[in-house]
ZATOR-790887 format. One record per residue (C-alpha): residue number from 1; x, y, z. Coordinates in nm, 2 decimals. Example, Ala and Ser with C-alpha at 12.3 -4.5 7.8 and 13.67 -1.06 7.14 Angstrom:
! ZATOR-790887
<rec><num>1</num><px>1.23</px><py>-0.45</py><pz>0.78</pz></rec>
<rec><num>2</num><px>1.37</px><py>-0.11</py><pz>0.71</pz></rec>
//
This chain:
! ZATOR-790887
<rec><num>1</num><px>-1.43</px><py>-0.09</py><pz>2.85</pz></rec>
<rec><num>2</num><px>-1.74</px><py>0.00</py><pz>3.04</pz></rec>
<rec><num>3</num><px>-2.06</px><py>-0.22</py><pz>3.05</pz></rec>
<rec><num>4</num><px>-2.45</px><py>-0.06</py><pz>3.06</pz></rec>
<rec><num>5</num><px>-2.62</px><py>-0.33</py><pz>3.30</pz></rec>
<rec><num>6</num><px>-2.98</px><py>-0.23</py><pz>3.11</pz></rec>
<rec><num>7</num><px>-2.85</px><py>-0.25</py><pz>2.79</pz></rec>
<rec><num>8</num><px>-2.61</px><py>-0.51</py><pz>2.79</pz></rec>
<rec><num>9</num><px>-2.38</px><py>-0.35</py><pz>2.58</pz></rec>
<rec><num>10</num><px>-2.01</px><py>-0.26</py><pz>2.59</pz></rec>
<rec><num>11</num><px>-1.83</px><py>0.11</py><pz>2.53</pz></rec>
<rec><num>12</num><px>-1.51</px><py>0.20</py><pz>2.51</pz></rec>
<rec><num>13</num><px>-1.61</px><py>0.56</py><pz>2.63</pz></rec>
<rec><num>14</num><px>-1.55</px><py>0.81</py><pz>2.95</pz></rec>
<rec><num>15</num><px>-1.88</px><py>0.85</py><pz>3.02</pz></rec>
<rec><num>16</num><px>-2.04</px><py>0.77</py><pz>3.31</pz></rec>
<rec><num>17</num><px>-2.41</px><py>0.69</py><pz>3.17</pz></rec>
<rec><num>18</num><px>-2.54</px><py>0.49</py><pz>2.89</pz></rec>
<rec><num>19</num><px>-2.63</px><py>0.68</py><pz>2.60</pz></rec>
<rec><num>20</num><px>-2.92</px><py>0.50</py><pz>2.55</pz></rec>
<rec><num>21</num><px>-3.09</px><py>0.48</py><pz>2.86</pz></rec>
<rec><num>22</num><px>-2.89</px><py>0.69</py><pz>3.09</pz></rec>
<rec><num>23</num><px>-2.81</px><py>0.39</py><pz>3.31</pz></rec>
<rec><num>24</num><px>-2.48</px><py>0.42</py><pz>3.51</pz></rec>
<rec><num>25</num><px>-2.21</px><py>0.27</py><pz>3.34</pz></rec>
<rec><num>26</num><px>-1.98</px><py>-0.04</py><pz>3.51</pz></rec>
<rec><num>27</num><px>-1.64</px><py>-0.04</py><pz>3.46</pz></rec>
<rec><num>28</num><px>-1.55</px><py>-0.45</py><pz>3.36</pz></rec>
<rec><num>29</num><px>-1.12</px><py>-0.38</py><pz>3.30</pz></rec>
<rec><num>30</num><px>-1.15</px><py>-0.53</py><pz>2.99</pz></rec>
<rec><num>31</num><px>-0.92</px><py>-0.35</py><pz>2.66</pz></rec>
<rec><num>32</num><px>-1.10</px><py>-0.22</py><pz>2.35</pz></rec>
<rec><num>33</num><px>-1.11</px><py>-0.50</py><pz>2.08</pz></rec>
<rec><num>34</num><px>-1.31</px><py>-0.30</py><pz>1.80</pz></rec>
<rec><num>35</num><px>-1.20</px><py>-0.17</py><pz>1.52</pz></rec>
<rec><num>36</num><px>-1.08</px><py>0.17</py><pz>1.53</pz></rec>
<rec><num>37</num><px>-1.28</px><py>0.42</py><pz>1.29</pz></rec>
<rec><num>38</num><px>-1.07</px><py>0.64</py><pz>1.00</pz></rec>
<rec><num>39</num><px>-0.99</px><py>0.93</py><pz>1.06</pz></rec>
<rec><num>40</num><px>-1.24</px><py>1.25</py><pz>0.86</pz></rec>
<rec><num>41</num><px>-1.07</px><py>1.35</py><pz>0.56</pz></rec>
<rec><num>42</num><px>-1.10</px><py>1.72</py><pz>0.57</pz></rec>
<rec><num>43</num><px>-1.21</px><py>1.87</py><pz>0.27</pz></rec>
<rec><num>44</num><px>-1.03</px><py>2.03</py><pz>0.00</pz></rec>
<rec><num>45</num><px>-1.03</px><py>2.40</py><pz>0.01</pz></rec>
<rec><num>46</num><px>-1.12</px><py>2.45</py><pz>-0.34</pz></rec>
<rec><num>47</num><px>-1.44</px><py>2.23</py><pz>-0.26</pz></rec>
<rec><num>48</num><px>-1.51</px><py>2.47</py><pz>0.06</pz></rec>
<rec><num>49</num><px>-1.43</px><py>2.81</py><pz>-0.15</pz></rec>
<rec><num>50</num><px>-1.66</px><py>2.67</py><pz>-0.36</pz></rec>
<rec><num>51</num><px>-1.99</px><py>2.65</py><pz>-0.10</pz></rec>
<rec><num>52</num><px>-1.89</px><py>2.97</py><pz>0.04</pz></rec>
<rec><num>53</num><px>-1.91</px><py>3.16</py><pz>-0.27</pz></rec>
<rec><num>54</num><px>-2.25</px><py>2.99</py><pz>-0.31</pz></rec>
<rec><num>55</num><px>-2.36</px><py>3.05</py><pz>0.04</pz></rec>
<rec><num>56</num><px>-2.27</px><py>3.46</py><pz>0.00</pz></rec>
<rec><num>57</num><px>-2.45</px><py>3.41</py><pz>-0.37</pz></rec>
<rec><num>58</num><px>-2.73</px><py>3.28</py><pz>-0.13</pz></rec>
<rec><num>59</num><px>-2.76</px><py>3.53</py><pz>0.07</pz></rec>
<rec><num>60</num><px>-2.72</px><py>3.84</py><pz>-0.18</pz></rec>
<rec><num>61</num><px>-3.01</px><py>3.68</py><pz>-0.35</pz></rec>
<rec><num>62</num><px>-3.26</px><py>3.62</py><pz>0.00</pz></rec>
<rec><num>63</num><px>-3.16</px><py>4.04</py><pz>0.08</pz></rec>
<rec><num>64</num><px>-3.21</px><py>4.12</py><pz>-0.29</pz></rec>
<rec><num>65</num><px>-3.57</px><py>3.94</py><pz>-0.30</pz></rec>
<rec><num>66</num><px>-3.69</px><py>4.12</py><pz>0.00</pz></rec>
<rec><num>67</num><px>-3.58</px><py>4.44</py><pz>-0.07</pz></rec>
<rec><num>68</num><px>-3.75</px><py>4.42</py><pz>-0.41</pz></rec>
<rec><num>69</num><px>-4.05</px><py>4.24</py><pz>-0.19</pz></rec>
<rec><num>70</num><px>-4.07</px><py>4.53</py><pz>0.02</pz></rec>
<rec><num>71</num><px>-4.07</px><py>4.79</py><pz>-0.27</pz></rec>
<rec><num>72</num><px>-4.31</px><py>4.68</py><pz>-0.47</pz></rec>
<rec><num>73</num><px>-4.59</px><py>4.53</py><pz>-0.22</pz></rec>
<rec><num>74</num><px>-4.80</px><py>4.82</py><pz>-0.23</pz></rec>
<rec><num>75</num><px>-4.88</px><py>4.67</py><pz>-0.64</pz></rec>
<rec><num>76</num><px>-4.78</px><py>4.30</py><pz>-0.59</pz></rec>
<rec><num>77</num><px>-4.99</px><py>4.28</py><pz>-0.25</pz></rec>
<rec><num>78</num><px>-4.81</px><py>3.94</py><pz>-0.17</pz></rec>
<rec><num>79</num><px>-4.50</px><py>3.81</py><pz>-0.06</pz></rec>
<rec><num>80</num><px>-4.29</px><py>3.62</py><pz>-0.28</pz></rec>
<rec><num>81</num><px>-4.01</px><py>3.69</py><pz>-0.15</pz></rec>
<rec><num>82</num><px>-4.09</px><py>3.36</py><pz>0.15</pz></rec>
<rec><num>83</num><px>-4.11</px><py>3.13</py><pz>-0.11</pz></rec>
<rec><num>84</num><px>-3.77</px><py>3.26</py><pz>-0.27</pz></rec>
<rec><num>85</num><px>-3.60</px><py>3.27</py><pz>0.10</pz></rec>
<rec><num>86</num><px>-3.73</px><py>2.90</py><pz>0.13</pz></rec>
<rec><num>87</num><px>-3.66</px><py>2.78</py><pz>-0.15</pz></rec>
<rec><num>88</num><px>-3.25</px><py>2.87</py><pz>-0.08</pz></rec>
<rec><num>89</num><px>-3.32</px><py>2.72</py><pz>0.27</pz></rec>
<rec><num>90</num><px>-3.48</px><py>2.40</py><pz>0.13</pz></rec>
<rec><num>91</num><px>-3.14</px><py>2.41</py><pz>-0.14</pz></rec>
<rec><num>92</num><px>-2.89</px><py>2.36</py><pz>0.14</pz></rec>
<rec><num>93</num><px>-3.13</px><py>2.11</py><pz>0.32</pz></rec>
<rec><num>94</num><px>-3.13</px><py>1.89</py><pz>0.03</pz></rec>
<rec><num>95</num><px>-2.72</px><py>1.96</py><pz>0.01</pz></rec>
<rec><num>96</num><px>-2.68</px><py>1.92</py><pz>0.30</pz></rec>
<rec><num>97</num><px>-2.90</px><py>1.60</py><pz>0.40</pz></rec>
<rec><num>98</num><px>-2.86</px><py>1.44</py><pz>0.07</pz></rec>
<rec><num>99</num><px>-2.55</px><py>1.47</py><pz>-0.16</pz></rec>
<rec><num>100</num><px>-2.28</px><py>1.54</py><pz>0.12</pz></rec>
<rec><num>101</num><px>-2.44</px><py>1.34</py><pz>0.46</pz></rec>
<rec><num>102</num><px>-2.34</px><py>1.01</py><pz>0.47</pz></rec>
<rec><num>103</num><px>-2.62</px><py>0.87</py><pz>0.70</pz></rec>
<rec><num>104</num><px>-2.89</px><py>0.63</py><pz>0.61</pz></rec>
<rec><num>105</num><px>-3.17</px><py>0.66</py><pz>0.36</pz></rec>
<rec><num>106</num><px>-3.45</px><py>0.65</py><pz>0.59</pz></rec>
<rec><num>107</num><px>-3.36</px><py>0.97</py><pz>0.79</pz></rec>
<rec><num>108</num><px>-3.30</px><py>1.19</py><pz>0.44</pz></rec>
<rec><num>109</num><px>-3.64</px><py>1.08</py><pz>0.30</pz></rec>
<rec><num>110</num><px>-3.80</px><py>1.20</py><pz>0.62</pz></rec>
<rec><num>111</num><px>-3.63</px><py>1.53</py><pz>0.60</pz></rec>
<rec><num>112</num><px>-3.70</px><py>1.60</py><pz>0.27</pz></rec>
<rec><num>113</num><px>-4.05</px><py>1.50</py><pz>0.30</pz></rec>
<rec><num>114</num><px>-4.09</px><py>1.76</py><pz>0.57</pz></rec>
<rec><num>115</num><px>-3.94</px><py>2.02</py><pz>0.40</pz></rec>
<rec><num>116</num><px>-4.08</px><py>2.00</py><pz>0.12</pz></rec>
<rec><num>117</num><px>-4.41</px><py>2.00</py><pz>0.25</pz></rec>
<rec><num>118</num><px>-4.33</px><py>2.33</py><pz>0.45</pz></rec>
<rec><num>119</num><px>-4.23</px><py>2.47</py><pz>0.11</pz></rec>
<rec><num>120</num><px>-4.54</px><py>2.37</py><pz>-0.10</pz></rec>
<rec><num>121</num><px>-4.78</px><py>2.48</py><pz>0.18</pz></rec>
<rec><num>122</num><px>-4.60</px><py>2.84</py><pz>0.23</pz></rec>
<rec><num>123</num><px>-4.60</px><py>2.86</py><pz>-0.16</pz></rec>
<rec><num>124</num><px>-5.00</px><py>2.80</py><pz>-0.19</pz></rec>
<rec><num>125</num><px>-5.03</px><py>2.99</py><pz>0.12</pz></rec>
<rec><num>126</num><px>-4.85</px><py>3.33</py><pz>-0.05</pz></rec>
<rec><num>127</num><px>-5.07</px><py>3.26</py><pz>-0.37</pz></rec>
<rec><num>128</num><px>-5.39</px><py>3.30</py><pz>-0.17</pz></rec>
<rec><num>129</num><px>-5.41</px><py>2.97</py><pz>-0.03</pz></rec>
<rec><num>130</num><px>-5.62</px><py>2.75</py><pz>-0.22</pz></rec>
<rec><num>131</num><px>-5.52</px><py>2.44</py><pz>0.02</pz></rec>
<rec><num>132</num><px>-5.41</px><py>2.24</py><pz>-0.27</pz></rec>
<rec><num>133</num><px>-5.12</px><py>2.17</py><pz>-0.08</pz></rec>
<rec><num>134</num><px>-5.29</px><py>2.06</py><pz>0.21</pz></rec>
<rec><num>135</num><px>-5.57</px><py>1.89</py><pz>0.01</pz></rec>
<rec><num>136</num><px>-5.29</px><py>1.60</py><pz>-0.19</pz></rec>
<rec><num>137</num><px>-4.95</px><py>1.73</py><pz>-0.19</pz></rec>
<rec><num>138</num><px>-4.88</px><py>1.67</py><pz>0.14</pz></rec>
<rec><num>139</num><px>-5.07</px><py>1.38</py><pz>0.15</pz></rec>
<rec><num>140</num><px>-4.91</px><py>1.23</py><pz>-0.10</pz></rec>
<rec><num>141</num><px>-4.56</px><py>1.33</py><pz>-0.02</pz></rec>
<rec><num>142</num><px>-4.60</px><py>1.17</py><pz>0.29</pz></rec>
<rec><num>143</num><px>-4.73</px><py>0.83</py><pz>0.13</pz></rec>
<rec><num>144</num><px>-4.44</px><py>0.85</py><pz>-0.10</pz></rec>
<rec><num>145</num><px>-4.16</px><py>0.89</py><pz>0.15</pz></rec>
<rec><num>146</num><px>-4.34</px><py>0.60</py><pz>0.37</pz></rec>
<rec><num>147</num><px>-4.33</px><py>0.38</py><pz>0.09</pz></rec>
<rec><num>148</num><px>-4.02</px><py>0.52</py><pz>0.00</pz></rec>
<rec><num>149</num><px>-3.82</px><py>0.38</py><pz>0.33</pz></rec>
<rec><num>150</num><px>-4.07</px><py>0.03</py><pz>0.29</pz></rec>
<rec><num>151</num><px>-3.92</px><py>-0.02</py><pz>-0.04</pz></rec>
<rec><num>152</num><px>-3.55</px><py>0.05</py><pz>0.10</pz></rec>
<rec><num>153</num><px>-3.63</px><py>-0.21</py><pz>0.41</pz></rec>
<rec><num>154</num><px>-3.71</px><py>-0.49</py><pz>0.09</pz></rec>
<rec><num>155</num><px>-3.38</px><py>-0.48</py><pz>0.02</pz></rec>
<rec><num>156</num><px>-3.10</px><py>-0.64</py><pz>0.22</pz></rec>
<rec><num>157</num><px>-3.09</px><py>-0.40</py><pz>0.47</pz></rec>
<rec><num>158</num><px>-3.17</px><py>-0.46</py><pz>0.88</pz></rec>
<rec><num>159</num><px>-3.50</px><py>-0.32</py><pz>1.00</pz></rec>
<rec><num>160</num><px>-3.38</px><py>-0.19</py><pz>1.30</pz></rec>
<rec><num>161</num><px>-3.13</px><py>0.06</py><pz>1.13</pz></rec>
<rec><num>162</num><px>-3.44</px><py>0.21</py><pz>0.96</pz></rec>
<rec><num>163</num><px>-3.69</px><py>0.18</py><pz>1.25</pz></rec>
<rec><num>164</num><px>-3.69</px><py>0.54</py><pz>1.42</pz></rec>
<rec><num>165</num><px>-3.73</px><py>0.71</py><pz>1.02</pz></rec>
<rec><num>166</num><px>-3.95</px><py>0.44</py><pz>0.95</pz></rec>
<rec><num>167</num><px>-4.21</px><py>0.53</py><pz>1.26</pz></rec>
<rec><num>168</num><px>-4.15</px><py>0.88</py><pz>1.19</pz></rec>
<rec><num>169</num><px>-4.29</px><py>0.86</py><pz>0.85</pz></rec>
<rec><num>170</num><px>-4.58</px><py>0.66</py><pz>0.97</pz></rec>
<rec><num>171</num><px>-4.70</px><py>0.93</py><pz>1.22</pz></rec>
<rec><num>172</num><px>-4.63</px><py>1.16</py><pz>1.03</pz></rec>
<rec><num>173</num><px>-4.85</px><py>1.01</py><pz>0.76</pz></rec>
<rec><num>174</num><px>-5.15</px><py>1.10</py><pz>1.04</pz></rec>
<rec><num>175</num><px>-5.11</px><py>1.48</py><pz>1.02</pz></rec>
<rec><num>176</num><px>-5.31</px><py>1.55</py><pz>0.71</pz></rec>
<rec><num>177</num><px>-5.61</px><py>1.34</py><pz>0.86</pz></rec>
<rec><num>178</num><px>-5.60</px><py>1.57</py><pz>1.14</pz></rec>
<rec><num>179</num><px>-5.55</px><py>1.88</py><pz>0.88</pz></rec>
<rec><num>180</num><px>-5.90</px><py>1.77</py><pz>0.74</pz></rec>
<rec><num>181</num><px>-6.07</px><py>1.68</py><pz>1.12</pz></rec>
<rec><num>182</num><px>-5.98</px><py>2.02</py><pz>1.17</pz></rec>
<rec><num>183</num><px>-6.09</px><py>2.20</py><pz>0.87</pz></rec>
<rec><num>184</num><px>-5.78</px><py>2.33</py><pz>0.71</pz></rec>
<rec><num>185</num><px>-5.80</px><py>2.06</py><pz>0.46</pz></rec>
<rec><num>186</num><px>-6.12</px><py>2.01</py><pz>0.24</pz></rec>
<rec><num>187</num><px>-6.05</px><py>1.66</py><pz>0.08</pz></rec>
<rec><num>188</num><px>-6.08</px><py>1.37</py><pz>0.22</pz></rec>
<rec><num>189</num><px>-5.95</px><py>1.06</py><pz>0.07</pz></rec>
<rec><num>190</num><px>-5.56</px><py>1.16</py><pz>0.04</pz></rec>
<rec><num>191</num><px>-5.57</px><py>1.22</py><pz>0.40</pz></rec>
<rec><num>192</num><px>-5.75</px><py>0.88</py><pz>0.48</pz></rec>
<rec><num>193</num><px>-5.53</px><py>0.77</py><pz>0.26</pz></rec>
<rec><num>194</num><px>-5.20</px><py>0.88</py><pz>0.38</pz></rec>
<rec><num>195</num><px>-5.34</px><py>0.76</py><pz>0.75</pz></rec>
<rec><num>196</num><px>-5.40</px><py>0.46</py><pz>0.63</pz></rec>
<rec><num>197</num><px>-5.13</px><py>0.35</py><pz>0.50</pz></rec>
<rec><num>198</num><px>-4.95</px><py>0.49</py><pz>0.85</pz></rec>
<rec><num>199</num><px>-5.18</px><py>0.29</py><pz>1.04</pz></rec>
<rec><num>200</num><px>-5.08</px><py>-0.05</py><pz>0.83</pz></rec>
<rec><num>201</num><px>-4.70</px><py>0.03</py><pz>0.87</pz></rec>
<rec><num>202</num><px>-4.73</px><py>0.07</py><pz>1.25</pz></rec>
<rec><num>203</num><px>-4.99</px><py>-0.28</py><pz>1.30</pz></rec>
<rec><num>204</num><px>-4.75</px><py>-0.42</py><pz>1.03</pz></rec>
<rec><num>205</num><px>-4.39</px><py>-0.33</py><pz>1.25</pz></rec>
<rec><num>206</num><px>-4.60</px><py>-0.46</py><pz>1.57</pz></rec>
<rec><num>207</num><px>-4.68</px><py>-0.80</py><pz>1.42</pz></rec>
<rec><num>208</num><px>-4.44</px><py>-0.90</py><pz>1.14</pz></rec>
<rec><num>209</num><px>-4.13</px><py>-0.79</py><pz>1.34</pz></rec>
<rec><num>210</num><px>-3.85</px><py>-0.97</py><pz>1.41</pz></rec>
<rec><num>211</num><px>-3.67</px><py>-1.05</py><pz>1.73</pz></rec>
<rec><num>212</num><px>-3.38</px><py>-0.82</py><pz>1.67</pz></rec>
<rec><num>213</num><px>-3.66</px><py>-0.56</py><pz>1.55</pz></rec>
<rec><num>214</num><px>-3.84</px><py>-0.62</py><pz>1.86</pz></rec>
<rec><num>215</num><px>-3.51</px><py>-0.58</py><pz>2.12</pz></rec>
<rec><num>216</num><px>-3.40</px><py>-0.29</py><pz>1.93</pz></rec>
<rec><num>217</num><px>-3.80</px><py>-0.09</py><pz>1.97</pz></rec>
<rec><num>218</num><px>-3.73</px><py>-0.20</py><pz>2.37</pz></rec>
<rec><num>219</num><px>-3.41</px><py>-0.01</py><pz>2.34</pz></rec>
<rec><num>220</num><px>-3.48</px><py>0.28</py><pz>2.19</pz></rec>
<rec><num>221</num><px>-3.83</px><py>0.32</py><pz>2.39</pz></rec>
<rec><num>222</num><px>-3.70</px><py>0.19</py><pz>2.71</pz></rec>
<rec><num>223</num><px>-3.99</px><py>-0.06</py><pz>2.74</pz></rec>
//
């Protein structure tokens, strides 16, 4: 076992820094007394033929779209063809972030928040941009998957599993403000809105956290 002095935690690892703060690791001769994780369960091959028939049906479609793009922009004069080559991307996001990943909420809400909103604003942006996306939907998708992950953290579940998704929402909840301080959005109460909110969550984590909440912000920001 191997001890980070900074940290004050234990590995049973070969490295030779702390994977949290880089901090040489000391060797104390103690034995591993965890438990040992399961082995992955590989998965069937039916299951894998499966996404690969849908990945090559993936990509027949993306070609197919922009070939048919490319022939017909000269009437069409846009380029649909993005939003169809996004919208497969954004499909294996979401399959692969949500139904298959195994990790926490807090991180999948943030992903699909983000790519959805690169979707939506490509999508008005093709249609002759109108900045509707920029003006609520982004706004409010970012609202949503903030309150999202606060809802989440009402259950039983330990802040400081959710805190790095949790601040990640909240600043990103500031990016449609400074969309509209810098003109490319028009309306202004979903962005003051959506900063708002951000602004609560992070005054809210820096005075209603707990001490475990606390240590673990010190960890991962080396403060």
């Amino acid at each position: 076992m191997k001890k980070c002095p900074k940290c004050n935690l234990y590995y049973n690892t070969t490295r030779k820094s702390c994977p949290l703060c880089f901090e040489i690791l000391e060797d104390d001769g103690g034995e591993f007394q965890g438990p040992d994780y399961p082995r992955p369960v590989p998965q069937p091959a039916s299951y894998n033929l499966i996404l690969r028939i849908i990945a090559f049906l993936s990509v027949i479609a993306v070609f197919v779209s922009v070939l048919v793009n490319a022939l017909t922009f000269a009437k069409t004069k846009t380029l649909w063809s993005v939003i169809v080559a996004l919208g497969v991307g954004y499909f294996w996001v979401l399959l692969r972030s949500t139904f298959r990943a195994k990790g926490n909420v807090g991180m999948k809400l943030v992903i699909q928040m983000v790519m959805l909103s690169i979707l939506i604003v490509v999508i008005d942006a093709v249609t002759g941009f109108h900045r509707w996306s920029l003006d609520y939907v982004v706004p409010f998708l970012s609202m949503a998957s903030l309150l999202a992950i606060i809802a989440v953290l009402l259950g039983k579940v330990k802040i400081a599993e959710y805190l790095l998704y949790l601040l990640a929402a909240a600043i990103l909840g500031f990016i449609p403000f400074i969309l509209w301080l810098v003109k490319l959005a028009t309306v202004l109460w979903p962005s003051l809105s959506a900063a708002s909110l951000s602004f609560a969550t992070i005054i809210g984590m820096v005075f209603f956290a707990d001490r475990e909440t606390k240590e673990e912000m010190k960890k991962r920001f080396h403060i």
